[in-house]
C-alpha positions in Angstrom: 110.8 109.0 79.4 109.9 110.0 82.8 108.8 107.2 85.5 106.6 108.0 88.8 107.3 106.2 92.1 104.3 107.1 93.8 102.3 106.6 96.8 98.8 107.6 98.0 97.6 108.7 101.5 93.5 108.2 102.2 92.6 110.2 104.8 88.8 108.6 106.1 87.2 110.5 109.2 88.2 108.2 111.7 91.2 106.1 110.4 94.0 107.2 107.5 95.7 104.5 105.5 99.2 105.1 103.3 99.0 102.9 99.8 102.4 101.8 99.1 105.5 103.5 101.1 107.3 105.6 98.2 111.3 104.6 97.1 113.8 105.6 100.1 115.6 107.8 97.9 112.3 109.9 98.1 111.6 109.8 102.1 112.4 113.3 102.6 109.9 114.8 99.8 107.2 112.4 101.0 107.7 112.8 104.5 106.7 116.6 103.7 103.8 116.1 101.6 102.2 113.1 104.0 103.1 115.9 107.1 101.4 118.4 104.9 98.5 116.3 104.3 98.0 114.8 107.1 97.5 118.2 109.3 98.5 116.8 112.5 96.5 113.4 112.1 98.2 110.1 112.5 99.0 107.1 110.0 97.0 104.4 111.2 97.3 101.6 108.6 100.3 101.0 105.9 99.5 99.1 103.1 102.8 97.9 100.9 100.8 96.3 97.7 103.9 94.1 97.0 107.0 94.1 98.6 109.2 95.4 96.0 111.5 98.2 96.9 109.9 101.2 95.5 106.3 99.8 97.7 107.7 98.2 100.7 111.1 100.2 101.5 110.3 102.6 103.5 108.1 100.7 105.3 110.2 100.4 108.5 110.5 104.0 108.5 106.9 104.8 108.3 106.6 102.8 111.5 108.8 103.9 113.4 107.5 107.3 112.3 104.2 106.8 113.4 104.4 103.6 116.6 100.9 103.3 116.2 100.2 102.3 112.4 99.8 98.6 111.4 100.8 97.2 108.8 98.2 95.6 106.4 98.6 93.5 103.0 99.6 90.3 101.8 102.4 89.9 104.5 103.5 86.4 104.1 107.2 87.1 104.3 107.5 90.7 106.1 108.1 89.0 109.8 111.3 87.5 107.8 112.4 90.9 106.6 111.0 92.8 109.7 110.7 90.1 112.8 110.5 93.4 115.3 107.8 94.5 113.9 105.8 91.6 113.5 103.5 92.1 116.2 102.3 95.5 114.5 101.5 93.0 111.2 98.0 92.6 109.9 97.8 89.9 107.2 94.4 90.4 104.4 93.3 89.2 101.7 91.1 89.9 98.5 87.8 90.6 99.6 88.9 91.2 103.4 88.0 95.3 104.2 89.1 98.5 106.1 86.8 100.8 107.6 88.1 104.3 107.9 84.8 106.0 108.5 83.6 107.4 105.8 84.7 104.9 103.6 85.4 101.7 103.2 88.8 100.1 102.0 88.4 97.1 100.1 91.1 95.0 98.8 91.4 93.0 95.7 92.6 89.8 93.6 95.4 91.5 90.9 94.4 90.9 87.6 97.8 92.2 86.5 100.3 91.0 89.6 104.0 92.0 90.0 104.6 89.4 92.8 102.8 86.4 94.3 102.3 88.8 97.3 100.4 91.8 95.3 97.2 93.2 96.0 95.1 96.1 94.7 92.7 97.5 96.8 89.3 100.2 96.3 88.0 103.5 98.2 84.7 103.2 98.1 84.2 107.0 98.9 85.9 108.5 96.0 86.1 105.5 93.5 89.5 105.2 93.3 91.1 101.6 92.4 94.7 101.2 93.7 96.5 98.8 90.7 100.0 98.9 92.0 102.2 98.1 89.2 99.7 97.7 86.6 98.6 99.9 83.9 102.1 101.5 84.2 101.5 105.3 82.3 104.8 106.2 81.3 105.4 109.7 79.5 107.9 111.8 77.5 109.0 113.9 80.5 108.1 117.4 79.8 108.6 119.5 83.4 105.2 120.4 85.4 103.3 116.7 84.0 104.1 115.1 87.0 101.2 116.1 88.9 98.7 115.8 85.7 95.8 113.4 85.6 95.4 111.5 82.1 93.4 114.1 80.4 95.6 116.7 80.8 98.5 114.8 78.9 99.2 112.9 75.9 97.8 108.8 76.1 100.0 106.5 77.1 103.1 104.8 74.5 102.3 101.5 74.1 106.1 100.9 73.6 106.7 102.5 76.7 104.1 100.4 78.6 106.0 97.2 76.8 109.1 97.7 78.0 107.8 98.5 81.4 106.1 95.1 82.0 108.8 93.5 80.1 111.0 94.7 83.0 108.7 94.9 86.0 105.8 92.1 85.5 108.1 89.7 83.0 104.9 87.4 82.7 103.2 89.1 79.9 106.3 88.9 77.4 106.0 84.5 78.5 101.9 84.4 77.6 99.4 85.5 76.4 97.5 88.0 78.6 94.6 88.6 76.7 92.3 86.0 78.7 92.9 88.2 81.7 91.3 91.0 79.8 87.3 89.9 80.5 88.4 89.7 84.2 89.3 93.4 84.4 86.8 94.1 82.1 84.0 92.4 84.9 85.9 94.1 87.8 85.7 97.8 85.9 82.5 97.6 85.2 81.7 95.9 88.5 83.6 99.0 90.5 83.0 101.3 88.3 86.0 103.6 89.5 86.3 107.3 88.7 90.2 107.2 89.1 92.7 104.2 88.4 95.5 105.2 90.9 99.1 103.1 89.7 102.0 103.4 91.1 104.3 104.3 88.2 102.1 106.6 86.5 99.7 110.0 86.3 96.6 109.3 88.1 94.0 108.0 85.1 90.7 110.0 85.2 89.7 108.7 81.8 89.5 105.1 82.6 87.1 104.2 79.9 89.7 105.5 77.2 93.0 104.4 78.2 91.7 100.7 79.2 91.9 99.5 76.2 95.9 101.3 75.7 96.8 99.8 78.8 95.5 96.0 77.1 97.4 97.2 74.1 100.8 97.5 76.4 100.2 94.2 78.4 99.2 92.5 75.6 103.3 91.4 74.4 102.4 87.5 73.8 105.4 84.9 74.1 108.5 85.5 72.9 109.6 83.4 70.0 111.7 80.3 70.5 
């Protein structure tokens, strides 16, 4: 089995915004790549979706990487974690929005939430709906995948999605989830994104197919007494 730890870097034509930080035992490969990308352009916002390691932990370093960026998100407890940076601190909510030029950033209630402090968020530009730990597309490793969308691969293993929720969302294996399934249903067909960009997963260009695997994977129901 082979698990991403990724992190997504929207570059508008006036402001650039980096969606979740990436694990620190990654910085120096995502250093490059966000260097590479960037092509001498700053970070100007830094949006941790949760503050869980692998979204949050290199968020100090991003700052002090780029003195300019702000931080944005659900930020309730960052000024305890980070009180220097606190002035640089932006707190939003579902429904606030970024303009980056040509596009707009809007964030989003979680239907699926990690922690109390999650948020997904949506380019309008390209379509693309940030889902954070949700909708988790796990793979047998097989080298060169990692970079694949979800029509180049295999679907998703439902087992493989159960274990990861068991592990990193814990609620689904307490309740039943499927009355959360006509709210993503509304907010799909409502968006009506072209990618669903997770962050421990290939990059879902098929979203009208693998919905319904990624319901089969959340869908664990309470565990027996």
């Amino acid at each position: 089995m082979h698990a991403h730890y990724s992190l997504y870097l929207l570059k508008g034509s006036t402001k650039t915004i980096l969606i979740d930080t990436g694990h620190p035992i990654h910085w120096d490969a995502v250093r490059r790549d966000v260097d590479t990308f960037l092509a001498g352009r700053s970070i100007d916002y830094i949006f941790p979706t949760h503050s869980e390691l692998p979204h949050s932990g290199l968020l100090e370093r991003w700052m002090r990487e780029f003195p300019e960026a702000v931080a944005v998100g659900d930020l309730r407890d960052y000024p305890l974690y980070y009180p220097s940076l606190q002035k640089r601190f932006r707190h939003v909510a579902a429904g606030d929005t970024l303009d980056l030029g040509d596009r707009q950033f809007l964030f989003l209630p979680p239907v699926w939430r990690d922690l109390p402090d999650t948020l997904w968020a949506f380019d309008t530009k390209d379509r693309i709906l940030f889902l954070s730990d949700a909708c988790a597309y796990f793979h047998a490793h097989v080298p060169g995948q990692c970079d694949h969308l979800s029509s180049e691969i295999a679907p998703p293993d439902i087992a493989m999605m159960q274990d990861f929720n068991d592990k990193a969302l814990h609620w689904p294996k307490f309740t039943d989830s499927r009355p959360t399934f006509p709210e993503m249903d509304e907010l799909i067909a409502r968006l009506r994104p072209r990618l669903l960009a997770g962050a421990h997963g290939c990059v879902v260009d098929t979203p009208e197919s693998t919905l319904p695997l990624f319901k089969q994977g959340i869908a664990m129901g309470p565990v027996a007494a």
